[in-house]
N, C-alpha and C positions, 0 to 999 in steps of 0.2 A: 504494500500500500504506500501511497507517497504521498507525498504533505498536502496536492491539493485535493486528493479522494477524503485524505483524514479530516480536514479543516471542511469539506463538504457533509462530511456524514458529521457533524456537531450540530448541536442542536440553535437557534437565534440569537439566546442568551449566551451559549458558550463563546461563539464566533466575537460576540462584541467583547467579553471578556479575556478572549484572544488576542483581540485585536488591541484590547487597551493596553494589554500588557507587551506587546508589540512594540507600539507608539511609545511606553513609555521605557521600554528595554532602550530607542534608537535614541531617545533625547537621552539618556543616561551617560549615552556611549558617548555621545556626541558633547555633553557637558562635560565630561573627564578631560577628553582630546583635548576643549578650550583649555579648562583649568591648567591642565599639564604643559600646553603651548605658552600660557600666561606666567605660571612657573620658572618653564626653562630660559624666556623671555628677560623676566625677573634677575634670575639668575645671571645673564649674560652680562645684562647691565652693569649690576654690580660687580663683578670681572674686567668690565671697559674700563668702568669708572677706576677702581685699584689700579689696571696698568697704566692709565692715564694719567694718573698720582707719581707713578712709579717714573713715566718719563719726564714728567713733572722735574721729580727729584735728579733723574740723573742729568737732565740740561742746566741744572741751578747748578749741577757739582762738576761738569764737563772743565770750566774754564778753569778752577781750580787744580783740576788734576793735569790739564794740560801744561801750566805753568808751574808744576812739580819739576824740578832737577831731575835730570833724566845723566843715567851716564854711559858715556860716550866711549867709557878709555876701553882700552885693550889690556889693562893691567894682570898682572898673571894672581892665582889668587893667596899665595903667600904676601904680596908686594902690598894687596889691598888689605888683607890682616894689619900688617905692621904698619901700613901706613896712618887708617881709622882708628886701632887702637891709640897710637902715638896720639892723633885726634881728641882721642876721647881720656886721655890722660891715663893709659894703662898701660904704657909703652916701659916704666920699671919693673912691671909687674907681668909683662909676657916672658916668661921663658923657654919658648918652643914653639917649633913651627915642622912637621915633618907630614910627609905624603901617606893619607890614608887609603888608599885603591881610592877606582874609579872616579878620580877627580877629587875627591875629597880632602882634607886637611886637618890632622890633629893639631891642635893649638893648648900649651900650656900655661895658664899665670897660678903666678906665687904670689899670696899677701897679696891679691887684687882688693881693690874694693866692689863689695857686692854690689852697689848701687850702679858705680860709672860700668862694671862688666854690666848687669842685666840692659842698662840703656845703651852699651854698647852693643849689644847683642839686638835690640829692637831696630837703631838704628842701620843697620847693616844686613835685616832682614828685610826691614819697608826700604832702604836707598839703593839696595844691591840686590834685594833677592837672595841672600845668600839662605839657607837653610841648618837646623842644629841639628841632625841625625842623634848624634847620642850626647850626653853631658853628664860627669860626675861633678858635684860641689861639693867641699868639705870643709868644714869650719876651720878657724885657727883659734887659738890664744886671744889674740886683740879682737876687740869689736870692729864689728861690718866687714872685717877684712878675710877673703877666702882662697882654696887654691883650688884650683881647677884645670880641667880636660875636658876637651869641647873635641867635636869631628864638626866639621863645617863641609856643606856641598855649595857649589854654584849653581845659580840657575840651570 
């Protein structure tokens, strides 16, 4: 039997009762699809609006970063250790510079101070890109002052 023999053998009342539930099965369907289109819609916007914000913020920070010191040199990367250290006032307090594979660099200070090393160490990771693979720190006797082993990689 197929649907229009079945929906014919019903009786006047059923077929309307059929039929309402029909009508209102299609609006149901049809109400969800909007709600979900208005949703996803919803959704979207709030998505545009965020990255819109986002390139917002990166064109306020473009010219900034552009006129960041950028470097140029070809310096080999024992030469930029001792040079930045000396910079950053740690240049009595390195005693060692020797090749750790792959490009790397063990670097040793004695009685550094912890402060000028840790900001030597940030410096030289935002200006150089340099990276700290491994690092032991050990206290000394005096205050602030520590001796350390650092491996350093280049970009």
């Amino acid at each position: 039997m197929n649907l229009r023999d079945w929906y014919a053998s019903l009786k006047d009342s059923e077929r309307r009762t059929v039929l309402a539930g029909s009508v209102v099965a299609v609006l149901l369907l049809l109400a969800g699809g909007i709600w979900q289109l208005h949703t996803s819609a919803g959704a979207a916007a709030t998505r545009v609006e965020a990255k819109r914000a986002d390139l917002a913020w990166m064109q306020a920070v473009a010219p900034r970063l552009q006129s960041m010191p950028r470097s140029q040199s070809n310096e080999s990367l024992p030469l930029l250790v001792d040079r930045t250290a000396r910079d950053a006032g740690l240049s009595g307090a390195l005693s060692g510079a020797d090749p750790a594979g792959n490009g790397g660099l063990r670097v040793r200070f004695e009685a550094a101070s912890f402060d000028a090393l840790v900001l030597w160490l940030a410096r030289i990771q935002q200006d150089r890109g340099l990276v700290v693979e491994s690092a032991s720190v050990d206290g000394t006797e005096a205050d602030g002052l520590v001796n350390a082993s650092l491996v350093l990689r280049g970009p």
